[in-house]
C-alpha positions as CSV (number, residue, x, y, z in Angstrom):
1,X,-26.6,-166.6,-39.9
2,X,-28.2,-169.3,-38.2
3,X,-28.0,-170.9,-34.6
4,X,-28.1,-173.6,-36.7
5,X,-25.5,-172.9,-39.2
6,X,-23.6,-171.2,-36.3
7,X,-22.7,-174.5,-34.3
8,X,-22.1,-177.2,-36.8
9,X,-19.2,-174.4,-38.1
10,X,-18.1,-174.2,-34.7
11,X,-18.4,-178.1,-33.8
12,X,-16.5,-179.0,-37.3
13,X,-13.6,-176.4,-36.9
14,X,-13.1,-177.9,-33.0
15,X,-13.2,-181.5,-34.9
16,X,-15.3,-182.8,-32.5
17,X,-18.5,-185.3,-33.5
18,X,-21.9,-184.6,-32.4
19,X,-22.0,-187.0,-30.0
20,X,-19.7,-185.2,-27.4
21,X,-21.4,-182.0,-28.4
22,X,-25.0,-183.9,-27.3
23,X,-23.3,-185.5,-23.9
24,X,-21.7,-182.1,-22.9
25,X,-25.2,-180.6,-23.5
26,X,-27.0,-183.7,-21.7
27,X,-29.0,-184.5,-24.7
28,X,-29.3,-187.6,-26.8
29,X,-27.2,-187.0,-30.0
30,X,-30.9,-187.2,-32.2
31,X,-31.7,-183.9,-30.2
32,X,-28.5,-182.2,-31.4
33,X,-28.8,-183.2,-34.6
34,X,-32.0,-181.7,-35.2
35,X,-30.3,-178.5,-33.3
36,X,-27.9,-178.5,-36.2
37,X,-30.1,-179.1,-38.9
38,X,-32.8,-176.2,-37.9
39,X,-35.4,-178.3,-36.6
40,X,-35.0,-177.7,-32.5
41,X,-34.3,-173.9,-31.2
42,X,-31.9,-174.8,-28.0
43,X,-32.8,-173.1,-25.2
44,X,-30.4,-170.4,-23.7
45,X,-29.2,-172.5,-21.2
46,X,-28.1,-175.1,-23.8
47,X,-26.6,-172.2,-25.9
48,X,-25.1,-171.0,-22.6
49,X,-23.2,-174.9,-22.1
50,X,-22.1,-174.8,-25.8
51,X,-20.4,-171.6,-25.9
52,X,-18.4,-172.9,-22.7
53,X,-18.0,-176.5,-24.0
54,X,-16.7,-175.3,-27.5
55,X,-14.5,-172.0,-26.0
56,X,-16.8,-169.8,-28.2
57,X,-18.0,-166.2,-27.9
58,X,-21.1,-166.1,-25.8
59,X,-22.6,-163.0,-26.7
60,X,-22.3,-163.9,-30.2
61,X,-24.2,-167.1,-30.1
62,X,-27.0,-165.5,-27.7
63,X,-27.6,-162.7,-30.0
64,X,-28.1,-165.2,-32.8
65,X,-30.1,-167.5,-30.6
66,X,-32.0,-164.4,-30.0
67,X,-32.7,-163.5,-33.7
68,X,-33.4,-166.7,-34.0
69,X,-36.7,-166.6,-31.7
70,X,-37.6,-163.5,-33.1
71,X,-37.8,-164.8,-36.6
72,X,-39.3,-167.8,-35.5
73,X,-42.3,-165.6,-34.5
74,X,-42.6,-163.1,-37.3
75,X,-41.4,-165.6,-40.5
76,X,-45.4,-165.8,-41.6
77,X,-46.4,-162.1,-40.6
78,X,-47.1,-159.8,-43.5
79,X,-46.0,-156.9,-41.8
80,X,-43.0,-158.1,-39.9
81,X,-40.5,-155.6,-40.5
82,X,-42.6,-152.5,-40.2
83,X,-43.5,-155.0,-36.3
84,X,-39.2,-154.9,-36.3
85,X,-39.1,-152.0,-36.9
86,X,-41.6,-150.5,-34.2
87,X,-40.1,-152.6,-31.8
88,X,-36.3,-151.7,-32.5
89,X,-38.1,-147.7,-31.6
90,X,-39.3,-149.0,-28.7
91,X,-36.2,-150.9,-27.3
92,X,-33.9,-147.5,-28.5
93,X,-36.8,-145.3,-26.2
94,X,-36.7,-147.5,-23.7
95,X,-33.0,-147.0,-23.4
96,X,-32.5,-143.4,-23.6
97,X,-35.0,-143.1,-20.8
98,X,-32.5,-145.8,-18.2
């Protein structure tokens, strides 16, 4: 799922409008919107307000936020999962090793 997706579901199901989303965020509504609609990655910060804001799990919106970045880097590679892939080896290695 994304970020996207992600917080409009979250915004609807608290009933609130976008506009108290934006103002608890300190953003102009336009901003949020486009945060809604795919167009603007927020940054962790912002997901960090929203998770407290709305009362919803943190971890889960930072790991999409993070999946989020990471797709936003790859999307156009050719070789993007066998990049995912070396990378996921690298972060498990990197682990063992702590």
């Amino acid at each position: 799922m994304l970020l996207s997706e992600k917080m409009r579901q979250i915004r609807e199901q608290a009933k609130l409008p976008q506009r108290k989303v934006a103002a608890a965020l300190d953003i102009d509504t336009a901003t949020y919107c486009r945060m809604e609609n795919g167009k603007y990655l927020p940054n962790k910060k912002q997901v960090l307000l929203f998770s407290h804001f709305l009362d919803a799990d943190q971890q889960d919106l930072l790991n999409i936020w993070l999946a989020n970045k990471v797709y936003d880097v790859i999307k156009n590679e050719n070789n993007a999962q066998y990049a995912l892939n070396i990378a996921a080896e690298n972060l498990i290695k990197n682990k063992v090793s702590d």
